[in-house]
VEXDREN-2710 file (C-alpha; in Angstrom, 1 decimal):
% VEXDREN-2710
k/r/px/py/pz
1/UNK/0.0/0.0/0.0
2/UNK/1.3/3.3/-0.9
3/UNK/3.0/5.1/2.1
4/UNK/2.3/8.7/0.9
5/UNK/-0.2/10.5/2.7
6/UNK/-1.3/14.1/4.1
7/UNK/-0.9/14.0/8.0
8/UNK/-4.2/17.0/8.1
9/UNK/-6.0/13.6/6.5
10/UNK/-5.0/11.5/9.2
11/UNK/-7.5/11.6/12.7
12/UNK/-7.6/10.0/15.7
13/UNK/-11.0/8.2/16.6
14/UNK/-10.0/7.0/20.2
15/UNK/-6.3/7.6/22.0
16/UNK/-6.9/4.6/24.3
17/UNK/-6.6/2.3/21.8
18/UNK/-3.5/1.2/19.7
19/UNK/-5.9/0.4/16.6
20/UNK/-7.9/4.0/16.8
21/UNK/-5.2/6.8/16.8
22/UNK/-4.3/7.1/13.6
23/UNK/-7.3/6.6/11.2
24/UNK/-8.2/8.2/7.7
25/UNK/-10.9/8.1/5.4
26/UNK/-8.9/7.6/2.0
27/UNK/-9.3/4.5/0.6
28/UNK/-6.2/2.6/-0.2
29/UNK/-5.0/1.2/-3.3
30/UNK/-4.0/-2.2/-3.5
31/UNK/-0.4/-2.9/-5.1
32/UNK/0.5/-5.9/-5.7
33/UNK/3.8/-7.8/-7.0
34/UNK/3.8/-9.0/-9.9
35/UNK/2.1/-12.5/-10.6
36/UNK/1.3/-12.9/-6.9
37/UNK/-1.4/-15.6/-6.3
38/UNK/-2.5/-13.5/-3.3
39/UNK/-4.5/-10.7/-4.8
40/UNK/-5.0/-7.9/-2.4
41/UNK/-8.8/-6.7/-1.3
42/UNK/-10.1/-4.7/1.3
43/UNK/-13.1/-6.7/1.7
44/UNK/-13.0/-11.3/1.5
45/UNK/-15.7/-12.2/-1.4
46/UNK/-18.5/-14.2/1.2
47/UNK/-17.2/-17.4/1.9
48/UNK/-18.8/-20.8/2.6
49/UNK/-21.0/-20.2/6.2
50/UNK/-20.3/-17.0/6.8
51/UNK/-21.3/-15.7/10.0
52/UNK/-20.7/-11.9/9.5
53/UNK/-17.9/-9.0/8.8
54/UNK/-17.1/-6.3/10.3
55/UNK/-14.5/-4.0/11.6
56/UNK/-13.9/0.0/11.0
57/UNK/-13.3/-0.6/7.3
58/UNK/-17.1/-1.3/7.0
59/UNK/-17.5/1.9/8.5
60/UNK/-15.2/3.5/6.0
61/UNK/-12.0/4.0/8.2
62/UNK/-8.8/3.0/6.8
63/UNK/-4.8/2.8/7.9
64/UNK/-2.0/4.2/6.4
65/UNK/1.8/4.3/6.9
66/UNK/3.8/7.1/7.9
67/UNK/7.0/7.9/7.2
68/UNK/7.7/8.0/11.2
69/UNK/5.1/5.5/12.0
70/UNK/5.4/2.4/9.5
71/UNK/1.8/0.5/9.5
72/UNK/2.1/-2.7/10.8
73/UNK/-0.7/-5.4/10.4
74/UNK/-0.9/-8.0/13.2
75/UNK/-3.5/-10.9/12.2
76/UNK/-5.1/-13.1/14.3
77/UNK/-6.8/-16.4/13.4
78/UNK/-9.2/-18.6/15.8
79/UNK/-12.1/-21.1/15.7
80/UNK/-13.9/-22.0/18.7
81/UNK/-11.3/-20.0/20.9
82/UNK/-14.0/-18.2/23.9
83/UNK/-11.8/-19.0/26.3
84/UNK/-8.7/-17.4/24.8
85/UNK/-9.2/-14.7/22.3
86/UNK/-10.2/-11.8/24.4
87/UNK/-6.9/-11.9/26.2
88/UNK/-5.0/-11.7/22.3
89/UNK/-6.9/-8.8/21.3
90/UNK/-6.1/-6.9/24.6
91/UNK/-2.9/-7.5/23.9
92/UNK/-2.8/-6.1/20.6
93/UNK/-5.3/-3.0/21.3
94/UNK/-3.5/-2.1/24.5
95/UNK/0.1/-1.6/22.7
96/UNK/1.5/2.1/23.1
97/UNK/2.7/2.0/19.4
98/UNK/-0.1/4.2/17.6
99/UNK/0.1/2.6/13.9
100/UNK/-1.4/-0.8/14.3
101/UNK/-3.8/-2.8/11.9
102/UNK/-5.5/-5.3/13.5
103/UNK/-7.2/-8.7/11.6
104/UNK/-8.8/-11.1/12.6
105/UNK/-9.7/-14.5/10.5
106/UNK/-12.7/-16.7/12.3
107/UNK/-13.3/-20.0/11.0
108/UNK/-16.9/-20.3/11.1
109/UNK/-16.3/-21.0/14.9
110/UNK/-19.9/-22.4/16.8
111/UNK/-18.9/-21.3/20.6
112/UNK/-19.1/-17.7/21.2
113/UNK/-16.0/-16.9/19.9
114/UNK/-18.1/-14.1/17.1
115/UNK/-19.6/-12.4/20.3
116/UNK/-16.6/-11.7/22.3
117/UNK/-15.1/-10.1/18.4
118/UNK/-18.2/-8.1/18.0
119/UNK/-17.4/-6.7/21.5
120/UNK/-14.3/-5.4/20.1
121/UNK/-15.4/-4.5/17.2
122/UNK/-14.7/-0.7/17.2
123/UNK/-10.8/-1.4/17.8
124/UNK/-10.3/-4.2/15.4
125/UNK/-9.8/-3.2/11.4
126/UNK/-11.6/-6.0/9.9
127/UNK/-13.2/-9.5/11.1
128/UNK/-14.8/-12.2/9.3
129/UNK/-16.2/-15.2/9.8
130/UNK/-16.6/-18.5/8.1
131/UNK/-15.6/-21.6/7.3
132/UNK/-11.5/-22.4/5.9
133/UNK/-9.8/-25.6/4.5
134/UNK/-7.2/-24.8/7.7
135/UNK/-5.1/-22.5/9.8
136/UNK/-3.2/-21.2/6.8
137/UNK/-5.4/-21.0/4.2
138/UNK/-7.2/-18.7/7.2
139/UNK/-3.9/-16.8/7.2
140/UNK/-3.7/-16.6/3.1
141/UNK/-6.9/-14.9/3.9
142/UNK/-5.6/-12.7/6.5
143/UNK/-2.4/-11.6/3.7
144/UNK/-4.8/-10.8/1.5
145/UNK/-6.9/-7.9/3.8
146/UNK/-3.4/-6.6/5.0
147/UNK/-2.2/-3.4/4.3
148/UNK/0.8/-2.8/6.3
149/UNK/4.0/-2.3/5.5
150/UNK/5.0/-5.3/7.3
151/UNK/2.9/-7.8/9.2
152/UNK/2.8/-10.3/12.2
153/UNK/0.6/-13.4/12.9
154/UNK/-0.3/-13.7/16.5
155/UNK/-2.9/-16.4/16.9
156/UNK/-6.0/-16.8/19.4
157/UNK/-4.5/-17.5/22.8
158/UNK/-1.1/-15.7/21.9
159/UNK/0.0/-12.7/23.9
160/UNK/3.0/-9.9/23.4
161/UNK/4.9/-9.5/26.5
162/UNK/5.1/-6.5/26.8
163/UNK/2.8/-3.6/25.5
164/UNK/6.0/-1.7/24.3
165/UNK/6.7/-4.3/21.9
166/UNK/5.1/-3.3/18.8
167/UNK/7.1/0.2/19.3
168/UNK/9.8/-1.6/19.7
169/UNK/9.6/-3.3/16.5
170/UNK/8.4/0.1/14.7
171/UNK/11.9/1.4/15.7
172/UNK/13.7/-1.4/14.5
173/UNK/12.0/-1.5/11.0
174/UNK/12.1/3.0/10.6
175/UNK/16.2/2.0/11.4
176/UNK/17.1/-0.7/9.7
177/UNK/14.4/-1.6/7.1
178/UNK/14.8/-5.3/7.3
179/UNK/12.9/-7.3/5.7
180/UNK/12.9/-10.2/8.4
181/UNK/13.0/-9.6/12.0
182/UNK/13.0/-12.4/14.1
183/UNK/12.6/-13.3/18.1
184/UNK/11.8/-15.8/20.7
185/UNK/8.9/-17.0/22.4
186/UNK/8.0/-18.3/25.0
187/UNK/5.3/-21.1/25.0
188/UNK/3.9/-22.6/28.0
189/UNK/2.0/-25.8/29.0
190/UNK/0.5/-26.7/32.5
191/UNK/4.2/-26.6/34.0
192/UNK/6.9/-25.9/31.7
193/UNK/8.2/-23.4/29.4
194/UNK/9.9/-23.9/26.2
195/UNK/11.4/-20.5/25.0
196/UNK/13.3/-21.1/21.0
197/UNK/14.5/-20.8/18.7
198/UNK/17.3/-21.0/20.2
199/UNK/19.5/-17.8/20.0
200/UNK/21.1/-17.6/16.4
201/UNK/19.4/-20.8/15.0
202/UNK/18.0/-18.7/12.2
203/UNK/20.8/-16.6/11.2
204/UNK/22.4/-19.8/9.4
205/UNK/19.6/-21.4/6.7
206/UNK/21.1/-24.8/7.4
207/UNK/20.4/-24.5/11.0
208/UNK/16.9/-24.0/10.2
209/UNK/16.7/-27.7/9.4
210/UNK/17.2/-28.7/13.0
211/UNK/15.5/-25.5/15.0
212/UNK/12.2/-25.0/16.6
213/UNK/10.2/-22.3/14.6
214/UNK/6.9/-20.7/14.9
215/UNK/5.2/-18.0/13.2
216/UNK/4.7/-16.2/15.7
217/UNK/8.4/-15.3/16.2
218/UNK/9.0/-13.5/12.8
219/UNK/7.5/-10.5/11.8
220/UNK/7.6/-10.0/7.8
221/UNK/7.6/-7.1/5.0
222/UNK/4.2/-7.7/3.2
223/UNK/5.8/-8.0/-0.1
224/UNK/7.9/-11.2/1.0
225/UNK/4.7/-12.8/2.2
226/UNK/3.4/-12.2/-1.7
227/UNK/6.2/-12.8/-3.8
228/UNK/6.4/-16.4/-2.0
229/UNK/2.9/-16.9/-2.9
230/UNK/1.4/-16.6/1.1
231/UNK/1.6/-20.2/2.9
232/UNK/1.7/-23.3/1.0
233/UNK/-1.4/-25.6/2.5
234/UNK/0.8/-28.9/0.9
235/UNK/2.7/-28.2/4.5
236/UNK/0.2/-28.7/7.3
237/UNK/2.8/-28.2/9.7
238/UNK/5.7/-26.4/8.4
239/UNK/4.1/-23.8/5.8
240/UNK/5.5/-20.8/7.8
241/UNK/8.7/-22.4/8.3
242/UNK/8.8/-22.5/4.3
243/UNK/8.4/-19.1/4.4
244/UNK/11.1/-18.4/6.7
245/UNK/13.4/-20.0/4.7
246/UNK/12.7/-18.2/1.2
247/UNK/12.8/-15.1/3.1
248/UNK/16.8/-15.4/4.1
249/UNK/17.2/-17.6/1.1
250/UNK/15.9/-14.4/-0.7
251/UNK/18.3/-11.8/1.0
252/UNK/15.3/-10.0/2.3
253/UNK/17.6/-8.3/5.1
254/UNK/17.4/-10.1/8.4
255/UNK/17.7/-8.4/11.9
256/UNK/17.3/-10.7/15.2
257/UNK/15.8/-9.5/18.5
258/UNK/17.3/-12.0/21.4
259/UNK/14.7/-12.2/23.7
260/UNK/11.4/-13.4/24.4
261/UNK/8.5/-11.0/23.0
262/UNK/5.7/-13.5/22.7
263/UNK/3.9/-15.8/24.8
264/UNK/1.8/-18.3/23.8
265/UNK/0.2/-21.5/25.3
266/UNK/0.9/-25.5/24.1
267/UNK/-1.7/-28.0/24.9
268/UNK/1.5/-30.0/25.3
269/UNK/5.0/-31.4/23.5
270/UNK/4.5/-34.7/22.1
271/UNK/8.1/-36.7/23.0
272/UNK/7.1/-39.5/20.6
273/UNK/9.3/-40.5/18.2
274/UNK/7.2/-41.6/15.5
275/UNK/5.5/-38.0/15.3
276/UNK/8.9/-36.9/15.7
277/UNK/9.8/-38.8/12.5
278/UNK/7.2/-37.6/10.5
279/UNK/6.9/-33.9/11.1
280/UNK/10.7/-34.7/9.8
281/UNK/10.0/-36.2/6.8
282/UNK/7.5/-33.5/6.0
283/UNK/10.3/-30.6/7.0
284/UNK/12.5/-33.0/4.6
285/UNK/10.3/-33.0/1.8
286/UNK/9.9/-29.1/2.6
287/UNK/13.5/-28.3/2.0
288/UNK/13.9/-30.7/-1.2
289/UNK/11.1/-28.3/-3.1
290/UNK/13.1/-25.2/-2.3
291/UNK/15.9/-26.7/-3.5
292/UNK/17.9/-27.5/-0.7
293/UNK/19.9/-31.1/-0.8
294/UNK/19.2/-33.4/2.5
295/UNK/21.0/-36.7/2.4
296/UNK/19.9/-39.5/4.6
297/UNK/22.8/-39.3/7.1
298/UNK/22.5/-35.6/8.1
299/UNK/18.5/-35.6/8.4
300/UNK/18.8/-38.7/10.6
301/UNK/21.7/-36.9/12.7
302/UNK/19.7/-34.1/13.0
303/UNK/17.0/-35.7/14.5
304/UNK/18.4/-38.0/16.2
305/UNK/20.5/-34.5/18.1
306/UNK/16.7/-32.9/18.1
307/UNK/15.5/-35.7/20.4
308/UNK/18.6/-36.1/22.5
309/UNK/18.9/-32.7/23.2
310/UNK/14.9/-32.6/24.2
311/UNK/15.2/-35.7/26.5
312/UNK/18.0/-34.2/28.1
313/UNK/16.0/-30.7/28.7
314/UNK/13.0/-33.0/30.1
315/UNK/15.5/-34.9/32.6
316/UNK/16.5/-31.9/33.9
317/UNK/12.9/-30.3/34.9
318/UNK/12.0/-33.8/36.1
319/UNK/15.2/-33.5/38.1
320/UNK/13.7/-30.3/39.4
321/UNK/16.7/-28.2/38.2
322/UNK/14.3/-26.1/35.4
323/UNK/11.1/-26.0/34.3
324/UNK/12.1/-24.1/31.3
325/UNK/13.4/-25.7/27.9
326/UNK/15.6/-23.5/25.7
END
């Protein structure tokens, strides 16, 4: 989206919120890469079962970026997540950075996960509801209603730290102009915490093959989510790892925050080997179609090193010497 705009055009509709300061009534105009498969819109065509839209675009408020305030888009994508959403979009809404899109992508969910959106509806951009094929083909969705400069996933149930973060970022990015910026998280089950990737795991690509990655540790120029085509669905598990991986394959510019920004919960880590061994096969398969070469020995050393080093962080919190996993 074009970054040039009049400040006497922009107006704030409400200072308490991080979504409402910076609002203007000019529409944008979508520009896209060339032969992107995600076209962009400001509205989704209605979907199978939709439950209803909304947000202040329908009301005919828009974002913009400033030269001193880069737009950043944070999407959020649930179904069936009452008990856990309001707590994401009070994280998002309560962030002191002013220039903040905010997304969210329901999946047709049947709890009351449409009421508790509709309560924030006047702080959110744009919401929609329906059915998906999936959690990224929701988040295809979400890259197509984005218009900031650069954009973040945080999902139902995830949290920023801090609610300096986003300012944070927006100081990094008006610096450096990276196209990549990367942190950790931390992610949480009943008793432990797991916080990775581990420090400097993405800063070599072939280190990627062995780390723990999540999308909710990267934050992205738009354009790099479009010229990679937006998440691949033939990866049900490691789509926005591919991504990660054409972005520093791609030279996009890469800048890496050490320390934890992110929170979000795990319904637990599976420790057997056999789903261990598959999710590998699929990250093998993964890194074959980007053109990466994987023989036999070093995917098996990897992980088999993956597992030790797991087991090893597991002794120790039974041992009572952690409960956190990095």
């Amino acid at each position: 989206m074009p970054t040039g705009v009049n400040a006497a055009d922009i107006f704030c509709l409400a200072s308490a919120y991080s979504t409402t300061r910076l609002v203007t009534l000019q529409l944008p105009v979508p520009e896209n890469p060339p032969d992107t498969t995600l076209a962009s819109v400001l509205f989704l065509p209605e979907g199978e079962g939709r439950k209803g839209e909304g947000g202040l675009r329908t009301k005919g408020y828009f974002k913009k970026s400033l030269s001193d305030k880069p737009l950043i888009t944070v999407i959020t994508v649930v179904f069936n997540g009452e008990k856990y959403l309001e707590k994401t979009i009070l994280s998002v809404i309560n962030q002191t950075y002013d220039n903040v899109e905010y997304i969210i992508i329901d999946g047709g969910s049947t709890d009351r996960t449409v009421d508790i959106i509709k309560k924030y509806e006047g702080q959110l951009d744009y919401w929609v509801s329906e059915s998906d094929n999936g959690i990224y083909d929701a988040m295809n969705k979400g890259l197509r209603l984005a218009t900031g400069d650069y954009i973040h996933f945080l999902n139902a149930g995830d949290t920023f730290i801090s609610k300096k973060t986003l300012s944070e970022i927006a100081n990094i990015i008006i610096s450096r102009n990276n196209g990549l910026i990367m942190f950790q998280v931390i992610a949480s089950d009943k008793s432990n915490k797991y916080i990775f990737p581990k420090k400097n795991d993405v800063i070599d690509i072939r280190q990627l093959f062995h780390s723990a990655y999540c999308h909710q540790a990267a934050i992205l120029k738009r354009h790099i989510y479009l010229d990679a085509g937006g998440f691949d669905t033939n990866f049900p598990n490691f789509a926005d790892f591919k991504i990660l991986v054409y972005a520093r394959a791609h030279k996009s510019g890469f800048y890496e925050i050490p320390k934890p920004i992110v929170n979000f919960p795990l319904d637990g880590v599976s420790s057997s080997w056999i789903k261990a061994v598959t999710l590998y096969k699929e990250k093998e398969k993964l890194l074959q179609s980007l053109g990466f070469s994987v023989t036999t020995f070093s995917y098996y050393v990897g992980l088999i090193r993956t597992l030790f080093y797991r087991e090893k962080m597991r002794l120790k919190v039974i041992l009572g010497k952690t409960n956190v996993y990095v």
